[in-house]
C-alpha positions in Angstrom: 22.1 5.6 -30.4 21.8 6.8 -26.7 21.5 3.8 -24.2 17.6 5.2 -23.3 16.4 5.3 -27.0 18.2 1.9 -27.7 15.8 1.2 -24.1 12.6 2.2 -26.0 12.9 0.4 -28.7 13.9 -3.0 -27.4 10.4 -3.8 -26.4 8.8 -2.5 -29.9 10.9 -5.1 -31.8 10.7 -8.0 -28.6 7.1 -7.5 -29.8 7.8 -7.8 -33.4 9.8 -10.6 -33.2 7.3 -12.9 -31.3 4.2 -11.9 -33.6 6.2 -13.0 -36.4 7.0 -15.8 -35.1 5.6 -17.7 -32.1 2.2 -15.9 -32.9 2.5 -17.1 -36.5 3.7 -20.6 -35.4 0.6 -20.9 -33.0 -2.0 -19.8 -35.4 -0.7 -22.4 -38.0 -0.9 -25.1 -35.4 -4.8 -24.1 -34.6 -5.1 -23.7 -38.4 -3.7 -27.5 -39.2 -5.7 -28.8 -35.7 -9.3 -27.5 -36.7 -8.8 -29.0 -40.3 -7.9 -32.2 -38.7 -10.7 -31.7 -36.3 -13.2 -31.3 -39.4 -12.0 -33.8 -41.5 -9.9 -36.8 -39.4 -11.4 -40.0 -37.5 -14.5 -39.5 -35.2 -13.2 -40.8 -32.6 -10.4 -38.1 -32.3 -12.1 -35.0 -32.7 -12.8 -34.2 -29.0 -8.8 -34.7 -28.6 -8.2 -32.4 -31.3 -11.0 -29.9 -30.2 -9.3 -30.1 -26.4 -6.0 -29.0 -28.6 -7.6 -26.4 -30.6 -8.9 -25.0 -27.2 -5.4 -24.8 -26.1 -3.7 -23.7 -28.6 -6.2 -20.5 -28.7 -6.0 -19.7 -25.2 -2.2 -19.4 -25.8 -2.6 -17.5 -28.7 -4.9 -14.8 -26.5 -1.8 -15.0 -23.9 0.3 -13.9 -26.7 -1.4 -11.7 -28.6 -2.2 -10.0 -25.0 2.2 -9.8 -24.3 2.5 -8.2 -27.7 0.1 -5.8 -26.8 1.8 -5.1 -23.7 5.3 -4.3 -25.1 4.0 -2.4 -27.8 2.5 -0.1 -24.9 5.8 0.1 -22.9 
C-alpha cells in the first residue's frame, strides 16, 4: 500500500472505530439514563434529565466528527 492510499484510508476507519465504539458507548449511557429518568425516584429525575441532555449533546458532537472523517 502506497503511503497516500494508506493516508486516505486512515480517516475512513478513525471514523469507524469511534462509531463503534464511543458512539455506541454514549448512546447506551442515554439509553440506561432516560429509563432511569422514567422509572427511578422523583426527586432525581431533573438530575438525570440534566444527564440525558448531556450525554445527547455529546452524541451530536460525535456523530458530527464521524461525519467529518468520513468526508476527508
Amino acid at each position: 500500500m502506497t503511503q497516500s492510499a494508506a493516508t486516505i484510508a486512515e480517516p475512513s476507519i478513525l471514523s469507524d472505530e469511534i462509531r463503534d465504539g464511543l458512539l455506541q458507548d454514549l448512546v447506551a449511557v442515554s439509553l440506561m439514563l432516560r429509563h432511569l429518568e422514567q422509572t427511578g425516584p422523583v426527586e432525581t429525575r431533573g438530575r438525570l434529565a440534566t444527564a440525558t441532555a448531556a450525554i445527547q449533546q455529546d452524541i451530536e458532537v460525535v456523530r458530527g466528527l464521524i461525519d467529518r472523517l468520513r468526508a476527508a
